[in-house]
Every structure is written in C-alpha cells, then in structure tokens.
PAVO-879743 format. One record per atom (N, C-alpha, C): atom name; residue in one letter; residue number from 1; x, y negated, z negated. Coordinates in steps of 0.02 Angstrom, whole numbers, plus 50000, padded with zeros to 5 digits. Each point is the difference from the previous one (the first is absolute). Layout:
<atoms>
ATOM  a r   k     x     y     z
ATOM CA A NUM     X     Y     Z
...
</atoms>
This chain:
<atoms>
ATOM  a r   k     x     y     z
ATOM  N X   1 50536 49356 49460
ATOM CA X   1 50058 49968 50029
ATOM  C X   1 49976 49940 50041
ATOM  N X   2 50024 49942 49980
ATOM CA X   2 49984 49954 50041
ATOM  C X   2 50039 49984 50069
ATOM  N X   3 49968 49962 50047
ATOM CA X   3 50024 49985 50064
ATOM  C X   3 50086 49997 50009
ATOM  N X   4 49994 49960 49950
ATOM CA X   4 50054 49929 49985
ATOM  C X   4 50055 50058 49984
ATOM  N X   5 49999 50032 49956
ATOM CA X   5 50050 50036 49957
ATOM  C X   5 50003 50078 50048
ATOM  N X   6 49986 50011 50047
ATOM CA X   6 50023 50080 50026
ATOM  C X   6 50061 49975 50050
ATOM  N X   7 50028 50051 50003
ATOM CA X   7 50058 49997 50086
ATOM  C X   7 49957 49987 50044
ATOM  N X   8 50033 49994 50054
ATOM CA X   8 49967 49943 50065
ATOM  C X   8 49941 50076 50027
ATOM  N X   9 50048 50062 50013
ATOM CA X   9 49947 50040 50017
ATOM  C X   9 49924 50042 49952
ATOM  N X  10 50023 49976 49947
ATOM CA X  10 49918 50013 49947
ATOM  C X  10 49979 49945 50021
ATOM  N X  11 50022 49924 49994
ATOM CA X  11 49957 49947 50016
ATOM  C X  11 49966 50000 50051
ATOM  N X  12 50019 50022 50045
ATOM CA X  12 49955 50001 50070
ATOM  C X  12 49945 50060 49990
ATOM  N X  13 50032 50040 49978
ATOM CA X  13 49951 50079 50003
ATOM  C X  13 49945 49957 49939
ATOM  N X  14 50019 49977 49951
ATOM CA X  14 49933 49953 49959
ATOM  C X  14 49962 49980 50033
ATOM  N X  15 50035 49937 50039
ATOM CA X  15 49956 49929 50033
ATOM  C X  15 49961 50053 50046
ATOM  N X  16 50020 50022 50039
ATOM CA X  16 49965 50061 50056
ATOM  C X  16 49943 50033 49956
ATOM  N X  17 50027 50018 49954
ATOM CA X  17 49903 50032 49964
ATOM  C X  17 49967 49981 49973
ATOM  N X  18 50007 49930 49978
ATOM CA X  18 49967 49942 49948
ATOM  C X  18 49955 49958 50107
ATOM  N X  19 50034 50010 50024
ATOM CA X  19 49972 49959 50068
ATOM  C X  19 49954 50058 50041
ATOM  N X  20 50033 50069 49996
ATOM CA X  20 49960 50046 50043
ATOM  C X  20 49922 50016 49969
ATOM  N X  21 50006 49981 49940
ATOM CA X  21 49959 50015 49947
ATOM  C X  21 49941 49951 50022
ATOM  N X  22 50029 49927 49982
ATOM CA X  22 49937 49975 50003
ATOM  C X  22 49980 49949 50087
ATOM  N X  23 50041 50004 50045
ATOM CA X  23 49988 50006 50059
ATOM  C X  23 49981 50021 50070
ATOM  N X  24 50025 50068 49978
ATOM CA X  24 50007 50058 50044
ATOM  C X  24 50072 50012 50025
ATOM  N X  25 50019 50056 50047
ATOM CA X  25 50078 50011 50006
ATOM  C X  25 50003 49944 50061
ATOM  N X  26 49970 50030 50040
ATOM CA X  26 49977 49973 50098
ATOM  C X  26 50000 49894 49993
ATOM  N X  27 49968 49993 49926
ATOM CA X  27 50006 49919 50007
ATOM  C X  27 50048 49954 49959
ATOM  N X  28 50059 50048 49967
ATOM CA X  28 50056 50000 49974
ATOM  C X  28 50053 49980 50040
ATOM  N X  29 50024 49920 49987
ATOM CA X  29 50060 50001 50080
ATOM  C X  29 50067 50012 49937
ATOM  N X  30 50034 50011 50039
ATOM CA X  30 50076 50002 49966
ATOM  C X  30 50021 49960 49989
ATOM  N X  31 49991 49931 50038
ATOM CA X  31 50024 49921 49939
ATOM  C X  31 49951 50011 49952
ATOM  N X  32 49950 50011 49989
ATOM CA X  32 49954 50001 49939
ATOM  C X  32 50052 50048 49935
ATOM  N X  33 50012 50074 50018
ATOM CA X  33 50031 50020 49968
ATOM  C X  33 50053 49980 49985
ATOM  N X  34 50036 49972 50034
ATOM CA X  34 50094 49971 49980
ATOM  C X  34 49977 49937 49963
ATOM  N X  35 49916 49968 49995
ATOM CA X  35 50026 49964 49968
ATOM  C X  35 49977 49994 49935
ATOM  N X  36 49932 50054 49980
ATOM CA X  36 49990 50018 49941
ATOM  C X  36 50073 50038 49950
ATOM  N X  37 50041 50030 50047
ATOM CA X  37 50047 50057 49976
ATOM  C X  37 50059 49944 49989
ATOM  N X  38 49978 49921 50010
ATOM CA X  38 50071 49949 49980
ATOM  C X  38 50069 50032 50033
ATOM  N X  39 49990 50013 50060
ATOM CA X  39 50078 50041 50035
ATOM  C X  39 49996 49962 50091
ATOM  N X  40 50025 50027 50027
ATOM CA X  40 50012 49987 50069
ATOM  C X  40 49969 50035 50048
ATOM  N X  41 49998 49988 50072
ATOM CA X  41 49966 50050 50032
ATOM  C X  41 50082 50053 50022
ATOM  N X  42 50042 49982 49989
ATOM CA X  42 50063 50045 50014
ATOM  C X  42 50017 50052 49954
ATOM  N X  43 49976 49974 49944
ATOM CA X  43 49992 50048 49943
ATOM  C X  43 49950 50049 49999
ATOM  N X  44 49956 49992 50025
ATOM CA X  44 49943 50041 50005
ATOM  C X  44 50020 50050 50058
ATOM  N X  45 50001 49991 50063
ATOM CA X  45 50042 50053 50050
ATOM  C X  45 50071 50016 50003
ATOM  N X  46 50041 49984 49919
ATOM CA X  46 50038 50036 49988
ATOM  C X  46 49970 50049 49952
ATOM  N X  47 49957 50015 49971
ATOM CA X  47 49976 50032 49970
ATOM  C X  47 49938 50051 50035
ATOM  N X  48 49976 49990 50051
ATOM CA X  48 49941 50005 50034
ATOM  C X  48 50011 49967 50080
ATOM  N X  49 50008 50057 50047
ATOM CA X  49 50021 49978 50042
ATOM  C X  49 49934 49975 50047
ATOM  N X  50 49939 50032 49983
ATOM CA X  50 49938 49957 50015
ATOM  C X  50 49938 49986 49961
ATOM  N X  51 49955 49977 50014
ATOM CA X  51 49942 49982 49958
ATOM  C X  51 49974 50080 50002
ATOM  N X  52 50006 50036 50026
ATOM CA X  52 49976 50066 50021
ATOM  C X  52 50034 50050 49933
ATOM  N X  53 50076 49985 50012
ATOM CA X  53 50023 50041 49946
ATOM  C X  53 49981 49963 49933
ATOM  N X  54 50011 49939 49993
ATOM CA X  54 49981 49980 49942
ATOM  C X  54 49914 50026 49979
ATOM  N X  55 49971 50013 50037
ATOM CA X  55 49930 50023 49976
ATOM  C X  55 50010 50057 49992
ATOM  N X  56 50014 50047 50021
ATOM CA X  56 50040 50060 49965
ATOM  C X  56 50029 50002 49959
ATOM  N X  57 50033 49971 49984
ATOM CA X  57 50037 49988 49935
ATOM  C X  57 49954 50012 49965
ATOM  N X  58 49962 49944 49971
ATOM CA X  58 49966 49957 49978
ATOM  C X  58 49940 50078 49971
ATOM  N X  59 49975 50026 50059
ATOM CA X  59 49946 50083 49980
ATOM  C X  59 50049 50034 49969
ATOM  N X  60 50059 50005 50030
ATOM CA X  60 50042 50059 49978
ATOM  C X  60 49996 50001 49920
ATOM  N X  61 50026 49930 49975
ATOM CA X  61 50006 49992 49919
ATOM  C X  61 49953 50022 49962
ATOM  N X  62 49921 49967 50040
ATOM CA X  62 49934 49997 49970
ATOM  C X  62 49988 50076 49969
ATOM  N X  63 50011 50014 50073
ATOM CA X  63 49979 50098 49997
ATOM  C X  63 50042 50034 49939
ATOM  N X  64 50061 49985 50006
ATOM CA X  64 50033 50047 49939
ATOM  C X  64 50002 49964 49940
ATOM  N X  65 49982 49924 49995
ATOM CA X  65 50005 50007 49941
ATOM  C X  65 49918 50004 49981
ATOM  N X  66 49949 50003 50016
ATOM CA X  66 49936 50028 49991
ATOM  C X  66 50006 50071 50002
ATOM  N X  67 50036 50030 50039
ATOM CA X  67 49988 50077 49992
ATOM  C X  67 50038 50028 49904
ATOM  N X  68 50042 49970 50006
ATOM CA X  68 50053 50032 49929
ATOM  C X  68 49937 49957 49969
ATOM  N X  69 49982 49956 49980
ATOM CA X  69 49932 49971 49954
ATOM  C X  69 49955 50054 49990
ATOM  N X  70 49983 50018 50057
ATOM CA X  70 49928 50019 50007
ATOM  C X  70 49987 50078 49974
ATOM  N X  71 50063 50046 50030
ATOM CA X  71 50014 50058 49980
ATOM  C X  71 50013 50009 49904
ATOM  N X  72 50039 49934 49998
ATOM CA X  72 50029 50029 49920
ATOM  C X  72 49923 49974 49956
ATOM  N X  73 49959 49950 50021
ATOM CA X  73 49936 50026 49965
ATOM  C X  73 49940 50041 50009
ATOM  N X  74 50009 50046 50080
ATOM CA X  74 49961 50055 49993
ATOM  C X  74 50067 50047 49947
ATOM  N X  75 50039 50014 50007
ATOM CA X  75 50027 50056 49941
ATOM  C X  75 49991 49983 49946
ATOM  N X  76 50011 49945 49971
ATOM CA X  76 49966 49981 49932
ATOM  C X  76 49924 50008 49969
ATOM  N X  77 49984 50014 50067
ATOM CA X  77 49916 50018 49960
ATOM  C X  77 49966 50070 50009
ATOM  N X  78 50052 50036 50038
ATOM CA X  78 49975 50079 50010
ATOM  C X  78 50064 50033 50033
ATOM  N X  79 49987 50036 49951
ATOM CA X  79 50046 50080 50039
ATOM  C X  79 50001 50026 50048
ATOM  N X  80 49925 50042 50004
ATOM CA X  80 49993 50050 50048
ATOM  C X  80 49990 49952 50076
ATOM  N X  81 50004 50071 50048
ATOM CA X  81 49998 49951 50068
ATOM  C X  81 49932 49993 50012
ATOM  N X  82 49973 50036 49971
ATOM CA X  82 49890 49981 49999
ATOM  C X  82 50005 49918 49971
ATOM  N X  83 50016 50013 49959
ATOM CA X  83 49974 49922 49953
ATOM  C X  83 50050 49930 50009
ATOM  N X  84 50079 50023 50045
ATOM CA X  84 50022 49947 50031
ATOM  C X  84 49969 49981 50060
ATOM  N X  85 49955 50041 50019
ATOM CA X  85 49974 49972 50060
ATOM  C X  85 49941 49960 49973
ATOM  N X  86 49958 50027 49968
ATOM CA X  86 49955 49944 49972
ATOM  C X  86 50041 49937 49959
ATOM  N X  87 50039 50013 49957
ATOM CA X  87 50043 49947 49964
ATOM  C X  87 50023 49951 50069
ATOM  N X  88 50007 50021 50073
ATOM CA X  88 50017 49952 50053
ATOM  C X  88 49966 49940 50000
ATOM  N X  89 49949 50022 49993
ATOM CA X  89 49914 49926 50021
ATOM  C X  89 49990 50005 49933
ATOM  N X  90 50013 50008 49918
ATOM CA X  90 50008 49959 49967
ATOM  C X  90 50035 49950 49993
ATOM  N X  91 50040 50023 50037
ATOM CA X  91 50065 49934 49992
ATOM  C X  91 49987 49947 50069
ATOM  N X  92 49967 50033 50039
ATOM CA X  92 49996 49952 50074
ATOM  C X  92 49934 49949 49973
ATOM  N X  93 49967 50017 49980
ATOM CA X  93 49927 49985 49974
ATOM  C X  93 50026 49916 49940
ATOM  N X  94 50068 50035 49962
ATOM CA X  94 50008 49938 49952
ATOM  C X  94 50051 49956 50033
ATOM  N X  95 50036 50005 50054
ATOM CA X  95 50016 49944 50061
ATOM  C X  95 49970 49977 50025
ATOM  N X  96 49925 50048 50049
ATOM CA X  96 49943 49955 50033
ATOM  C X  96 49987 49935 49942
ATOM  N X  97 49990 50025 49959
ATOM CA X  97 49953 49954 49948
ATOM  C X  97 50055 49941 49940
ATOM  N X  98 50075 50015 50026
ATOM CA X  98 50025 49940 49967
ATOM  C X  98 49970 49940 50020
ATOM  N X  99 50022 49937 49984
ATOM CA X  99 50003 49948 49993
ATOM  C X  99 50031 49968 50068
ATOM  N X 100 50067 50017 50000
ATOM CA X 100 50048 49995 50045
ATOM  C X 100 49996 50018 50055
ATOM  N X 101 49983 50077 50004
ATOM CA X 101 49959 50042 50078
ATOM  C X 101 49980 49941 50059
ATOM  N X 102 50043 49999 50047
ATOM CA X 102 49984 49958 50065
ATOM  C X 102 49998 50049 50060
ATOM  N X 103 49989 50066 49995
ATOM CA X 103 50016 50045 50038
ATOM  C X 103 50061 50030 50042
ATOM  N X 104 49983 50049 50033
ATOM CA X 104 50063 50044 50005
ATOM  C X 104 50037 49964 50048
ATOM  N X 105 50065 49973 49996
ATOM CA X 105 50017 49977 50045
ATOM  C X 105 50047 50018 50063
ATOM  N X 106 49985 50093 49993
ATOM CA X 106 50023 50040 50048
ATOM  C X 106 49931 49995 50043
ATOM  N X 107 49944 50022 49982
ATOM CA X 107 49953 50004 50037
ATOM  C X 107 49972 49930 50040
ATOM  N X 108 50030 49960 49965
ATOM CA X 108 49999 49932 50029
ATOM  C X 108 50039 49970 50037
ATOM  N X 109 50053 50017 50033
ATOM CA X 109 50042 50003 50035
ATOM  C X 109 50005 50053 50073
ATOM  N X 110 49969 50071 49980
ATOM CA X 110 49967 50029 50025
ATOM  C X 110 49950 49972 50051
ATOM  N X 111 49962 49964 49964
ATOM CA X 111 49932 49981 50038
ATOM  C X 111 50039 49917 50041
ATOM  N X 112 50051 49976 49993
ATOM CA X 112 50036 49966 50019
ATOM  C X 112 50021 50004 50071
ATOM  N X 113 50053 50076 49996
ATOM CA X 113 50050 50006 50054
ATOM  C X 113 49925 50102 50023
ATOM  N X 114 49977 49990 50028
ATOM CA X 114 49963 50094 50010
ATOM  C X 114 50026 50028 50046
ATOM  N X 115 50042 49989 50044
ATOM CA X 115 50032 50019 50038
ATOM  C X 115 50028 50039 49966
ATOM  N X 116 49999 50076 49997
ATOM CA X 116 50034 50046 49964
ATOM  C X 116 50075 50027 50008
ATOM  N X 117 50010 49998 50070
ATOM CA X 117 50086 49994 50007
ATOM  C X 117 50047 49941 49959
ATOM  N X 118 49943 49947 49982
ATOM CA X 118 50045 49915 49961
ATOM  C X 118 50019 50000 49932
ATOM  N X 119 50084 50001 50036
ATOM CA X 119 50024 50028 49911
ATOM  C X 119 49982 49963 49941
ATOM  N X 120 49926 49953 49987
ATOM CA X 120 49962 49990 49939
ATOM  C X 120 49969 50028 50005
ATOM  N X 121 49958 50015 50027
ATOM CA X 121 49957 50057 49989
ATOM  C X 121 50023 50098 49967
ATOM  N X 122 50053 50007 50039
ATOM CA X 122 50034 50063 49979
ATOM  C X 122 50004 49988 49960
ATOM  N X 123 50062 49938 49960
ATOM CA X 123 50010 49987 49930
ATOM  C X 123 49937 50007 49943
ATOM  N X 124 49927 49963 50017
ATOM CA X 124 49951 50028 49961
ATOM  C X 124 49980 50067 50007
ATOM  N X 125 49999 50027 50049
ATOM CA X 125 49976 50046 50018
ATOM  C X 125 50020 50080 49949
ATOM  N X 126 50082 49963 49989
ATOM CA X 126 50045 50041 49988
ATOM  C X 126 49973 50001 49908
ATOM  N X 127 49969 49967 49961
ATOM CA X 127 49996 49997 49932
ATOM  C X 127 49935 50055 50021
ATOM  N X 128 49940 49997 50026
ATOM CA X 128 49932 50040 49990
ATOM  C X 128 50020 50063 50030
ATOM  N X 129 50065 50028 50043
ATOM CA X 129 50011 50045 50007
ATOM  C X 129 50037 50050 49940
ATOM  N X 130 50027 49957 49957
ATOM CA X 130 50038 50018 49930
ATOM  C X 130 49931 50021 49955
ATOM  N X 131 49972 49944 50009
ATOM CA X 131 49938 50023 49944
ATOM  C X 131 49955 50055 50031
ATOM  N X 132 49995 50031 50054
ATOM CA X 132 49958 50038 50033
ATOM  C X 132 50044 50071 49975
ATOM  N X 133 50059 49992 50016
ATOM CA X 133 50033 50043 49989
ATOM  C X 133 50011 50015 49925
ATOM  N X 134 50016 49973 49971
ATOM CA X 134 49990 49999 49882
ATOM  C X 134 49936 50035 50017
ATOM  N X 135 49959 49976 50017
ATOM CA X 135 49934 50023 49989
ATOM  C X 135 49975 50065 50034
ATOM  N X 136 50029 50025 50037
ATOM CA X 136 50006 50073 50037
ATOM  C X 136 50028 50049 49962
ATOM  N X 137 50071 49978 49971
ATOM CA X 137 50044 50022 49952
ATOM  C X 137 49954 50025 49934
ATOM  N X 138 49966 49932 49975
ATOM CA X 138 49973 50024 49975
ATOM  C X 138 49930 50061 49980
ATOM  N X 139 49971 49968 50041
ATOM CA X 139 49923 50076 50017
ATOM  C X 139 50020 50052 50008
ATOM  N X 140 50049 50014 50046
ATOM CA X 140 50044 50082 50013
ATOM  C X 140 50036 50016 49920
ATOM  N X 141 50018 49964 49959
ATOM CA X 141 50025 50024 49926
ATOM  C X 141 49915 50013 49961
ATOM  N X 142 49972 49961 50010
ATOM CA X 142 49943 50019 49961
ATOM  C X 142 49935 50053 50034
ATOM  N X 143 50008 50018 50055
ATOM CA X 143 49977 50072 50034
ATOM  C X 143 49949 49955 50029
ATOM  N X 144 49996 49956 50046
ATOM CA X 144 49950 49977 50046
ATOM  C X 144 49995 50035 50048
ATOM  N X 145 49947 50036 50026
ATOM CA X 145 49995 50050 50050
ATOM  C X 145 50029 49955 50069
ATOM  N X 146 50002 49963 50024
ATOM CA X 146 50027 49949 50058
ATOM  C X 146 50043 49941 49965
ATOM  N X 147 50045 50004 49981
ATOM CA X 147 50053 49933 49972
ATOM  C X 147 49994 49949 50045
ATOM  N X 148 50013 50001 50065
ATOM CA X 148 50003 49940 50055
ATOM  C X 148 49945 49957 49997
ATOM  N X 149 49937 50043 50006
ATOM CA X 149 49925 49981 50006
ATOM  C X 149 49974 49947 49942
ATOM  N X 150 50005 50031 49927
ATOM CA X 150 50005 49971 49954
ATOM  C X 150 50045 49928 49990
ATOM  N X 151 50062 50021 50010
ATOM CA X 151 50038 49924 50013
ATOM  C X 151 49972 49946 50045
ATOM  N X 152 49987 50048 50074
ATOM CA X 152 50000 49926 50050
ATOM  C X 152 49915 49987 49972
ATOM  N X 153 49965 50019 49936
ATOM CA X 153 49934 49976 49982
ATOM  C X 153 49984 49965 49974
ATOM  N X 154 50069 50002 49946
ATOM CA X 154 50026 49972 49947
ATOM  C X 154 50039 49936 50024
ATOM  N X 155 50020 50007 50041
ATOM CA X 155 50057 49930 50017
ATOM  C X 155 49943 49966 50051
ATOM  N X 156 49950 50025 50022
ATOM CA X 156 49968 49944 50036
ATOM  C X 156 49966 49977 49936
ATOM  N X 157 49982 50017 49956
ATOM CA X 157 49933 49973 49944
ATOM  C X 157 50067 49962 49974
ATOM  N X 158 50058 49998 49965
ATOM CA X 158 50052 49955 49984
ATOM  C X 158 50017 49927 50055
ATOM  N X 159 49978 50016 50069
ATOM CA X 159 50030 49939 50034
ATOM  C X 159 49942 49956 50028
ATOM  N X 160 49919 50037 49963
ATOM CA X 160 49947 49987 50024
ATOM  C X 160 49970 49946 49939
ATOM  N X 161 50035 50024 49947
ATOM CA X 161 49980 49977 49938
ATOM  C X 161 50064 49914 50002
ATOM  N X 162 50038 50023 50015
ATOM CA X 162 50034 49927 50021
ATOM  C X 162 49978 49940 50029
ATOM  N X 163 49966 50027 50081
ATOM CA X 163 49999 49968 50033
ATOM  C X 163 49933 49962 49981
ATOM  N X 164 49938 50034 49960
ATOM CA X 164 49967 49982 49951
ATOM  C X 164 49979 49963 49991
ATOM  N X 165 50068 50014 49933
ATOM CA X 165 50004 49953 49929
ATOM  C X 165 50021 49924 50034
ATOM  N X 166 50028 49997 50044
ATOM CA X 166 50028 49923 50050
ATOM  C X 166 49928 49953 50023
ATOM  N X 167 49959 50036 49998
ATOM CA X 167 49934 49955 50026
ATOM  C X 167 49960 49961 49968
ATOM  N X 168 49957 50051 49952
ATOM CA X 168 49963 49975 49934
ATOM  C X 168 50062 50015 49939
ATOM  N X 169 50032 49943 49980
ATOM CA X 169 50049 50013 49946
ATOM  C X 169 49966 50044 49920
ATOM  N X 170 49999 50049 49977
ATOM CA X 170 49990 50020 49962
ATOM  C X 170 49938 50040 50011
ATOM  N X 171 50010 50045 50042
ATOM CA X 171 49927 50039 50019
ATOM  C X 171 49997 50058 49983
ATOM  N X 172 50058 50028 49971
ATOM CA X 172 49991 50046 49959
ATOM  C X 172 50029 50059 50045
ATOM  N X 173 50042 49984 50057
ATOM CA X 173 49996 50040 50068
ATOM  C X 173 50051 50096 49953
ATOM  N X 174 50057 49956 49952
ATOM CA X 174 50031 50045 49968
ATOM  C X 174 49979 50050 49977
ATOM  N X 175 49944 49984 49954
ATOM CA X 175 49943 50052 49962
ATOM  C X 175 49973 50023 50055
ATOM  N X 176 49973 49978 50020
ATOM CA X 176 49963 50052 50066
ATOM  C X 176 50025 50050 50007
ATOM  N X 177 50059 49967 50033
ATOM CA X 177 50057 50059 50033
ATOM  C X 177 50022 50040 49968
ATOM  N X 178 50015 49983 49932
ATOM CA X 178 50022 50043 49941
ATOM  C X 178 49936 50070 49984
ATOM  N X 179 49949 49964 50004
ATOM CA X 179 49930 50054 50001
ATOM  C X 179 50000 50053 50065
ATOM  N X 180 50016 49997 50032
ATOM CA X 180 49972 50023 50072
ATOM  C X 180 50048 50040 50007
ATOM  N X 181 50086 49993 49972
ATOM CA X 181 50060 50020 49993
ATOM  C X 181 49981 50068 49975
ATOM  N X 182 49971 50005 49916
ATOM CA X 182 50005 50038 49985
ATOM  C X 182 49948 50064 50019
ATOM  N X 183 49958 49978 50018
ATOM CA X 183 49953 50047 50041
ATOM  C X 183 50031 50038 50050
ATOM  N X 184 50040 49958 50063
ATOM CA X 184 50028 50036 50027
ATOM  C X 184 50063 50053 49990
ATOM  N X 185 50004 49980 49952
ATOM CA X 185 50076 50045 49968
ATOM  C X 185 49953 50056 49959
ATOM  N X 186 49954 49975 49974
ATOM CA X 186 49972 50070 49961
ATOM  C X 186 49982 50051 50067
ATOM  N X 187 49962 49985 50038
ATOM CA X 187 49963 50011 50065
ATOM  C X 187 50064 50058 50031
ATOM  N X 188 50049 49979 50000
ATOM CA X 188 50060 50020 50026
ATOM  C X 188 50042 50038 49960
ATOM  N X 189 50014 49995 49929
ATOM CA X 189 50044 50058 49966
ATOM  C X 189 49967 50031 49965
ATOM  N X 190 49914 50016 49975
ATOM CA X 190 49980 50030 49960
ATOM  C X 190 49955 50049 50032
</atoms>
C-alpha cells in the first residue's frame, strides 16, 4: 500500500514506520511524519492524540500483524508442540537472515523509551510476553519438566539472536540460536 493511496490514519501509521525504521522513534518529529503521510498536523491528533500514542499505535500493528505471520508459519511446518517450538527459530532464523530484516522494532523502541512503566516500552514489552507465554504453552504440551524455565531460555536465545543479527548483518545469529534451541528443548523434554 502506498503512502499516497491509504486513509489519512494508515498514512500516518505508514510514514511513522517507513521514518521509525530508518531514523529511530526518539528522532522522528511529527512534522516529519505529517509530512511524509501528505496530511496535516490536525489530522494526525485527530487520529493520535500524541506522538506517544501514535508510537503505540504504530508497535501495536507491528506486533499483531507479525504475530498472526509468524504463528501461521510455525503451524505450517509442524504439528506437535515439541517441533513447533523448534519450527519457532526456524522461522525466526529465516527473518534474521532476510534481505529486508532491519531489526525488531519492538526491541528497538524498547531500547528507546527503558523506562518500564513508558507505555512504549509496555507496548514492546507486551509482544515478548506473548511469545514467552506461546512458548510456555507450548513445553508444558510437550512434557518439559519446567515449561517457564524452558520458555524464559528460549525467549532470551530468540531476543538475543535479534539483537545479534542487527550488528554484524548476516552472522548467522538465527542458526545459532536455532542450534542451541534444540539442545535445550531436547535437554528439557527427553
């Protein structure tokens, strides 16, 4: 969807992630956005009553529409809850390593606002608690003697392998993680 052609509030939620993307959120002013998004600044805090909510926004979308992505191709590549958990960091492993991959831009936003009460931060905060939790869900279906343990082991090697892959572009941080993944999951349900 291009800029030009969405309603005034996709256009902004665009210009906002095409700018958060390759600027940062913190050096993003809101005439910048009203004026990539071809709209007004009245239009924008009718839609977004601050730069604050609009950056929320902005994770909120990221997160779900990456989560419904991300989930429907771990189920496409495994059944059981053993092998969707490994099927997780196959699939995280072939995002590290797209083309496109500019990193996570929850965790980057995160590292933005750390103040953990700052509703950007919650807002990221709020996607690795989903995936901590899938991933708990999952180990307890596949008989992990500690489900929690396993997850929060698993979701640090997932947000470790991110933060990574952002440095040396193509370092392989996915595979790693994908290796080390399955050890610990064997380590843990067998």
């Amino acid at each position: 969807m291009s800029i030009k052609t969405a309603n005034a509030r996709e256009r902004i939620l665009l210009a906002a992630k095409t700018l958060f993307s390759s600027q940062g959120i913190r050096a993003t002013s809101v005439d910048s956005v009203v004026k990539s998004a071809n709209t007004h600044k009245m239009t924008l805090y009718k839609h977004f009553c601050s730069k604050e909510a609009l950056i929320v926004a902005y994770l909120d979308k990221h997160s779900a529409e990456f989560w419904a992505w991300f989930v429907a191709q771990i189920e496409r590549k495994a059944q059981t809850p053993k092998d969707q958990l490994l099927a997780i960091f196959d699939v995280h492993a072939g995002w590290l390593a797209s083309p496109d991959f500019q990193g996570c831009p929850l965790i980057k936003a995160a590292a933005e606002y750390p103040e953990q009460s700052h509703a950007v931060n919650r807002a990221s905060a709020a996607f690795y608690r989903r995936l901590q939790h899938h991933m708990t869900d999952l180990s307890a279906r596949a008989g992990a003697w500690s489900p929690e343990r396993l997850a929060g082991q698993l979701c640090a090697l997932f947000q470790g392998a991110v933060v990574s892959a952002q440095l040396p572009r193509h370092s392989g941080a996915g595979v790693d993680a994908r290796l080390a993944a399955e050890i610990l999951i064997k380590n843990s349900i067998e």
